[in-house]
C-alpha positions in Angstrom: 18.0 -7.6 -17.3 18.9 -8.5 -14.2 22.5 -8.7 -12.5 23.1 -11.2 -9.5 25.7 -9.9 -7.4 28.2 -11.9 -5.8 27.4 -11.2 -2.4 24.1 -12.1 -0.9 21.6 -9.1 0.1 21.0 -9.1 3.9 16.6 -8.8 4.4 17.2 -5.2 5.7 19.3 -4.4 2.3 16.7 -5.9 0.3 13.6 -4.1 2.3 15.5 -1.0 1.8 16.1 -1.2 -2.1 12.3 -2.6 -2.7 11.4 0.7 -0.5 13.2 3.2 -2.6 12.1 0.9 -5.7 8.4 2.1 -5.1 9.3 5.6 -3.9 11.1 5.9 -7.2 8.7 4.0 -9.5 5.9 4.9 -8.1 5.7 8.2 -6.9 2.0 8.3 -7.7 0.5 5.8 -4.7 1.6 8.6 -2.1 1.0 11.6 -4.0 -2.6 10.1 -4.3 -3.2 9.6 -0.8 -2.3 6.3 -0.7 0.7 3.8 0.7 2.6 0.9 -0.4 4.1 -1.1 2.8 6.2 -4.7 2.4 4.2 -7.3 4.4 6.7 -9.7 4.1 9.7 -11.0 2.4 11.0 -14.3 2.1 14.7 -14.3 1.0 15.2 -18.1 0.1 12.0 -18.2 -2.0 12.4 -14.6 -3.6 9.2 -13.8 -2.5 7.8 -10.2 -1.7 4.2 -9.4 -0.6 3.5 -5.7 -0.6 0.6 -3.9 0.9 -1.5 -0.4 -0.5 -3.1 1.3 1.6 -4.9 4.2 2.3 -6.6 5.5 -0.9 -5.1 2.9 -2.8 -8.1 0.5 -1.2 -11.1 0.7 -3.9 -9.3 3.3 -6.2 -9.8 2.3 -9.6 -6.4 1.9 -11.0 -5.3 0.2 -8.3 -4.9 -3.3 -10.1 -2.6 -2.0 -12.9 -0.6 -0.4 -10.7 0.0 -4.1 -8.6 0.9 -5.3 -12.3 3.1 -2.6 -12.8 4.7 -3.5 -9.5 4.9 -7.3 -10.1 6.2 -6.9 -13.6 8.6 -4.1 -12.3 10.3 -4.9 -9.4 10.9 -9.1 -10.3 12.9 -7.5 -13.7 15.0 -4.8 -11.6 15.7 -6.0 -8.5 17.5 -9.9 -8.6 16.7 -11.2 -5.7 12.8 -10.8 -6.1 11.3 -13.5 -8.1 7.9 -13.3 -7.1 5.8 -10.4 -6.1 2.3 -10.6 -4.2 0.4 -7.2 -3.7 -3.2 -6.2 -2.6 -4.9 -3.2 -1.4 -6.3 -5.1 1.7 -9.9 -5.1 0.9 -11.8 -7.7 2.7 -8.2 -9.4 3.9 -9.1 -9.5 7.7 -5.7 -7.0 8.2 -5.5 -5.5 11.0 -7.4 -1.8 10.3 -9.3 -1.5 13.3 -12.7 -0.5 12.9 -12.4 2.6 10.9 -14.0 3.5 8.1 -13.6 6.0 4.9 -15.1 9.2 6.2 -15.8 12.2 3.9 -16.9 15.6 4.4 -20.1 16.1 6.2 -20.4 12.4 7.5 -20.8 12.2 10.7 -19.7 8.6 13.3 -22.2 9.9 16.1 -25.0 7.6 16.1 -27.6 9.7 17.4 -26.9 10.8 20.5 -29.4 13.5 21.0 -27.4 16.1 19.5 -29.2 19.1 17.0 -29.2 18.4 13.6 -27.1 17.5 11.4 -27.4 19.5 8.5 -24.6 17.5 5.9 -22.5 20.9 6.0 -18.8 19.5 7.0 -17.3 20.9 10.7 -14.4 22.9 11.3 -11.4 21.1 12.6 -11.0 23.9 15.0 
């Protein structure tokens, strides 16, 4: 249930509390590999939209863990009434260029190298 206190929340106060909110809740999106960012917060509307990243883009759990979030956070924390969350596939964010790599891919596009044999490469 939630509890309205008497004195308004300033947007770093709130940005804060939703941060520790998923740090607590939701301890699994970092230890996964993945990242949970607030794209932005609208104080007169109530109105949070959170971003996953990293491996949270294309896991498969990943929408039941933005309904967890929405569910969550809009009955503990007052001030939010409305939660929007993605994992930024096909949004047009900003993300550069990049790609997923994994071991043994390779991003040089033959450039007259020796073979590639799959086997990954020592960071070193």
């Amino acid at each position: 249930m939630k509890c309205m206190s008497s004195k308004p929340k300033s947007e770093e106060d709130l940005r804060e509390e939703i941060g520790m909110f998923l740090q607590k809740n939701f301890p699994q999106i970092q230890m996964h590999g993945g990242s949970a960012a607030i794209d932005d917060l609208d104080l007169e509307s109530g109105e949070v939209s959170i971003q996953l990243g990293g491996a949270c883009s294309g896991c498969g759990i990943s929408p039941m863990t933005i309904q967890a979030i929405k569910k969550r956070m809009t009955n503990e924390i007052a001030e939010i009434e409305t939660v929007h969350a993605n994992t930024g596939g096909g949004d047009g964010g900003d993300h550069g260029d990049m790609s997923p790599s994994f071991p043994g891919e390779t991003t040089d596009e033959g450039d007259g190298s020796a073979e590639d044999d799959g086997a990954p490469t020592a960071p070193f």
